[in-house]
N, C-alpha and C positions, 0 to 999 in steps of 0.2 A: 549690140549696143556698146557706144565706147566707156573708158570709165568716168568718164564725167558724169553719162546720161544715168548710168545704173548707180552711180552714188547718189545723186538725188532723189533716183526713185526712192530708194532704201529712205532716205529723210522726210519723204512725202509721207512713204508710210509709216514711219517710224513717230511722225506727228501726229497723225490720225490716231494713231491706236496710243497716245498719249494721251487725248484727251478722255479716250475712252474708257482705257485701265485708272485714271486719277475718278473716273465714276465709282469703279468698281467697289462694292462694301468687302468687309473682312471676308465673309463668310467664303464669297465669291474666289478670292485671291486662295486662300486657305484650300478649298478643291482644286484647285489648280494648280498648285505647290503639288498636293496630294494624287491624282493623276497623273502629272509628269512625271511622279517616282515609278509610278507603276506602272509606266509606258515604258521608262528606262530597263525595270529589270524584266520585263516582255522581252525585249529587244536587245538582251547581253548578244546572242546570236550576231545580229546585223551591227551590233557596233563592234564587235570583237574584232568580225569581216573587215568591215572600213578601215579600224585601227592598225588592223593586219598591214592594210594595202602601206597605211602611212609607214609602219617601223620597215615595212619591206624597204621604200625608197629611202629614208633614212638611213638603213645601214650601207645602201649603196650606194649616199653620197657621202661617207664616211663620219657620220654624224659621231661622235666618242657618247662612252658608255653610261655616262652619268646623265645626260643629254635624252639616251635612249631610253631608260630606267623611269625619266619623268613622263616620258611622251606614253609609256604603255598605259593600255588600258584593261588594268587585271579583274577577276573577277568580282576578287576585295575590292577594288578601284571604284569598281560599277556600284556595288553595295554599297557603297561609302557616298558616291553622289544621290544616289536614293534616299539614305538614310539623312541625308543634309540638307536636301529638301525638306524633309518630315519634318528634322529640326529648326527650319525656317519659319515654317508653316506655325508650330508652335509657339512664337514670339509674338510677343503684343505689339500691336500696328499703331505705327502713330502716327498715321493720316486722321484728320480731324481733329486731333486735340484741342482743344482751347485752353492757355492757360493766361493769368493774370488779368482777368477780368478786374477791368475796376469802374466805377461812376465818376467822371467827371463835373466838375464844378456847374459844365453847363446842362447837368442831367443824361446825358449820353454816358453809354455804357461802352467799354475798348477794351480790347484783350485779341490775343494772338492766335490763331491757328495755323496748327502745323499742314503743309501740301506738299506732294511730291516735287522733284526739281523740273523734270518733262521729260526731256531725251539725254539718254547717259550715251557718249559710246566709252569704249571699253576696248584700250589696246593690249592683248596681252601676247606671252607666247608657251610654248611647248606644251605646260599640260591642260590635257585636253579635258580635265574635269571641272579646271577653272569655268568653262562654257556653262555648266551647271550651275555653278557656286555662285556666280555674279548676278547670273537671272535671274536665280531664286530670290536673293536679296532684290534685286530690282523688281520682281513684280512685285513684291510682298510689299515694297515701300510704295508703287503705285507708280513707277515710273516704267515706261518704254528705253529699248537699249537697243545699240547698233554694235555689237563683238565681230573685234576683227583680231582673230588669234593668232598662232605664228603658221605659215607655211608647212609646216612638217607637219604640223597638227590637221591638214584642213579636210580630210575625209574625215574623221573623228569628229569633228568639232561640226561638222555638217549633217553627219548620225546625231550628234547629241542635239543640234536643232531640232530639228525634226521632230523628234520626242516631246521636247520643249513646245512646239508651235501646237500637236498634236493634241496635247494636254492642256492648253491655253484654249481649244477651239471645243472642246469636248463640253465645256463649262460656261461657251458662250463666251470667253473674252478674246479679244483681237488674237491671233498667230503673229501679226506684223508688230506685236509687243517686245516680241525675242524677234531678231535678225544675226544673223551671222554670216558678213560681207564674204561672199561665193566666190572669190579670187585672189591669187597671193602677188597679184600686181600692185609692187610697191606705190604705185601712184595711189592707189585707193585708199590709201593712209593721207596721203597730202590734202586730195578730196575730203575725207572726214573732219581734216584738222579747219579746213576752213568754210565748213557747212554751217555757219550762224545763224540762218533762218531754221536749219532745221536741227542743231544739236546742243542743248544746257550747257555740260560741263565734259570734260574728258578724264577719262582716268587710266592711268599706264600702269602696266604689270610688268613688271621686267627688268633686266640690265640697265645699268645706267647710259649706256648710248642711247636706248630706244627714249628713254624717259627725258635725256637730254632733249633727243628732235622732236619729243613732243613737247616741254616746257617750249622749246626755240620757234614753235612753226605753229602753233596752236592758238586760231585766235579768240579762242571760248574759253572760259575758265579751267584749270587743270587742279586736279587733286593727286597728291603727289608726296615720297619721296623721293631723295634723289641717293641719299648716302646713310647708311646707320653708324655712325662712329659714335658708340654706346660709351659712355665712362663709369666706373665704380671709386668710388673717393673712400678711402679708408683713414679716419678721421683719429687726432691722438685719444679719444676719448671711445674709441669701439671697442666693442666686445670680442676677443681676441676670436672666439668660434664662430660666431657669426659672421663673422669678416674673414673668416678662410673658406668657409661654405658657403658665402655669396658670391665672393672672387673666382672662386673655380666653376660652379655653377653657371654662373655668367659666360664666363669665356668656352667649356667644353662640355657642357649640357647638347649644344649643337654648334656647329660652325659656320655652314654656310648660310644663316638667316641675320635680320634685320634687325634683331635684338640682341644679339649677342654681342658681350664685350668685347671693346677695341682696345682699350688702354685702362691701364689701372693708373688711381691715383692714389699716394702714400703718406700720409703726414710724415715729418723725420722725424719725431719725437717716438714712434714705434715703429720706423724703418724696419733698421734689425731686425726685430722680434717678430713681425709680419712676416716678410720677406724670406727667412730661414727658415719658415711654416710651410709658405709657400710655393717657395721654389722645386719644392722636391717632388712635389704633386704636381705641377705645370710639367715638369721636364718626365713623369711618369707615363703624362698624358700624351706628350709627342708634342708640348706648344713648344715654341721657341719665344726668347724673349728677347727684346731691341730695349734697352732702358739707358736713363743718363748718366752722367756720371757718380752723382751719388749711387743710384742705384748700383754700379758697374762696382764702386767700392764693397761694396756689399756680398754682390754674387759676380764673380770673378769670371765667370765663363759664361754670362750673358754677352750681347753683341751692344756694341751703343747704339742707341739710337740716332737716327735721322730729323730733322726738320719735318720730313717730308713723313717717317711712320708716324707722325703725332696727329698726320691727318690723312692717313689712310684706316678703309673699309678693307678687311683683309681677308674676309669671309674664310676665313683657314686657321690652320693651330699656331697661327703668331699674334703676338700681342705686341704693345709699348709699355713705357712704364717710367713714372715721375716720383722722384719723392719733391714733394711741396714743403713747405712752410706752414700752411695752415688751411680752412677752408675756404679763407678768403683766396690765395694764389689758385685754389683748386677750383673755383666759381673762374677766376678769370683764367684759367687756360683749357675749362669744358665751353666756354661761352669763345673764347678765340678758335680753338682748332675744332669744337663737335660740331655735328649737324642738325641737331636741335629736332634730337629723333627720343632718346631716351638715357637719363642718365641716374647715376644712383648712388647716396650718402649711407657709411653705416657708422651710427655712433649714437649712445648711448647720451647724445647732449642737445636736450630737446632745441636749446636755442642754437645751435650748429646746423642742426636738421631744418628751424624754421628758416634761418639762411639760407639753405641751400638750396629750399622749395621755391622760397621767394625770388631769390636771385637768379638761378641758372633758367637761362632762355630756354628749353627743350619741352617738345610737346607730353610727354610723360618724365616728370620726376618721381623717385622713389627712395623710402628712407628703407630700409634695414630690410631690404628681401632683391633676390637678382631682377637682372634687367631680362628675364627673360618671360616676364611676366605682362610684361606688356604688349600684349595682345587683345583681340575684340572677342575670344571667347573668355581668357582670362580677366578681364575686366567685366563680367555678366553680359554686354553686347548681344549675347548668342551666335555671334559668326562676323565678320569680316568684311568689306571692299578692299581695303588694303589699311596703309598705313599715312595719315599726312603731317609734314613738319610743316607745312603752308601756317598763317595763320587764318585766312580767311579761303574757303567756308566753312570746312571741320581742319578739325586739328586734332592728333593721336589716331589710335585705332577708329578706321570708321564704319557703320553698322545701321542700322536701318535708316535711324534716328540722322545721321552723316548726310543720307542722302534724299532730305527734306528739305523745305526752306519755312518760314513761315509768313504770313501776311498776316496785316491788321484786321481786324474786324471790327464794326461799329454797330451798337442798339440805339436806335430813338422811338420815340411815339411821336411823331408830327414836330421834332425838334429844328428851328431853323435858329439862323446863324444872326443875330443881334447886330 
């Protein structure tokens, strides 16, 4: 079959068992979360096998180490995709809600409930537990998913179907609810982006190339970032401790993730005194710092910055660094160079903080705690899709709730239209 005829299929079926998982009640979904765990850790054996095959080819296509680290599938790994099911499972469903019920003038009653979206696909790459993590979330919300994960992955990620399908049919709900596209021919990506009869919305896992050619070639809705260029604004009215252990926090808590800080920002009125706090723990930590010229006054063996590091993601131990004027220059240079991902005020001046909520464009603002808290378990969510700076359809962390839509709903008793 070419790849045209089997990506349809995959959409044929991937519809079908749409309308049938959006039947599905809690209870239903909830065994089925529950099942597929205990399929998984059945089956550490056979996926270890598969996984094997995958890191075999990957180290002989000189895949590096960090790359290789993601892709395995340990037995913590396993236990952890189980266990994240269960915790999926446990999250309140909000298929069906009704909310804002009101009466209208002409006695009709209107109010909203919440339905799944239909068909997700779901580009991702390398780890292969992602496979688990996104389905779980997509059945539990009620929607069907087409996963097409990276190449290296694709024995793994075809054990972990399997489970998934297994566990989905044992309960009585469609298998063709989970799909994971059976080939790492890059066409089958092009196919999925332009399946409109049969696919909702798309969502990209990954580097920013991949998510590039998905925003670029995608003719269905995309949920998405594209870049985290996170900022912290150290404001003249902060708390000198909390503003050293936000800053540093942010930035080497972790490095290579989506929340962590890019660039600090500095009032000048406690430049200095921040800075000479600061510096000594950044350079402890192995960050290097790129700042301007004030800042370079300052700390003498910083590098200057760039145009170009004010608006880079640098997913490593380097930062930028501005001393500002105030919070207003600090709203207008997170809203010119950030990505409108996550950024964070610390000061002790409520009405600087309601500035800086109101005004900076970014899907998560935060006053007086790091940015690395902005996350879908750390916000109660219970788990994750990813992350969207989009404004329409979610925005921030997304999570069950993320991957619903809702339509009107109308009561009458024999009510017609005057």
């Amino acid at each position: 079959m070419d790849i045209q005829s089997y990506m349809q299929k995959l959409g044929q079926n991937a519809r079908v068992a749409s309308r049938e998982l959006a039947k599905a009640d809690t209870g239903a979904k909830n065994r089925a979360l529950q099942a597929i765990a205990s399929i998984i850790l059945d089956s550490q054996n056979e996926l270890a096998e598969q996984n094997r095959v995958d890191m075999e080819a990957a180290k002989s296509n000189g895949i590096e180490a960090a790359m290789l680290d993601r892709l395995s599938l340990t037995p913590e790994r396993i236990e952890a995709m189980a266990e994240g099911l269960r915790q999926v499972a446990s999250l309140a469903d909000p298929i069906g809600e009704i909310a804002n019920m009101a009466q209208r003038p002409s006695g009709i009653e209107v109010g909203q409930m919440r339905v799944p979206l239909g068909v997700v696909g779901i580009i991702y790459e390398s780890r292969p537990n992602v496979t688990a993590d996104t389905a779980a979330l997509c059945i539990k919300s009620g929607n069907a998913t087409i996963l097409r994960g990276g190449s290296e992955a694709l024995h793994s990620n075809q054990a972990i179907a399997a489970c998934i399908q297994r566990g989905l049919q044992s309960v009585g709900l469609p298998g063709d609810a989970v799909q994971v596209i059976a080939t790492s021919d890059r066409a089958a990506v092009g196919e999925l982006l332009a399946m409109t009869d049969y696919v909702d919305v798309i969502i990209p896992r990954g580097g920013k190339s991949l998510i590039e050619r998905v925003s670029a070639e995608a003719r269905m809705p995309v949920i998405k970032h594209l870049d985290g260029i996170c900022h912290v604004y150290i404001d003249e009215r902060a708390d000198l401790e909390k503003a050293v252990a936000i800053a540093l926090n942010s930035k080497t808590q972790r490095y290579g993730v989506c929340n962590a800080m890019e660039s600090l920002l500095v009032a000048d009125t406690v430049a200095d005194t921040v800075l000479t706090r600061l510096a000594p723990l950044y350079k402890k930590a192995g960050v290097e710092i790129r700042g301007c010229q004030k800042a370079k006054a300052i700390l003498e063996d910083i590098v200057l910055a760039s145009e170009e590091d004010y608006a880079t993601e640098y997913l490593a131990p380097l930062m930028s660094l501005k001393i500002v004027n105030d919070v207003d220059e600090a709203i207008a240079h997170i809203n010119h160079y950030g990505s409108q991902h996550t950024d964070a005020i610390v000061t002790e001046d409520l009405s600087a903080a309601r500035k800086f909520m109101t005004e900076v464009d970014s899907s998560s603002v935060i006053v007086n705690a790091s940015t690395r808290f902005a996350d879908g378990f750390e916000y109660g969510l219970g788990a994750e899709i990813g992350i969207s700076t989009d404004k329409f359809h979610a925005r921030g962390p997304v999570g069950l709730e993320g991957l619903t839509s809702q339509k009107y709903i109308v009561f009458g008793d024999g009510h017609i239209k005057e």
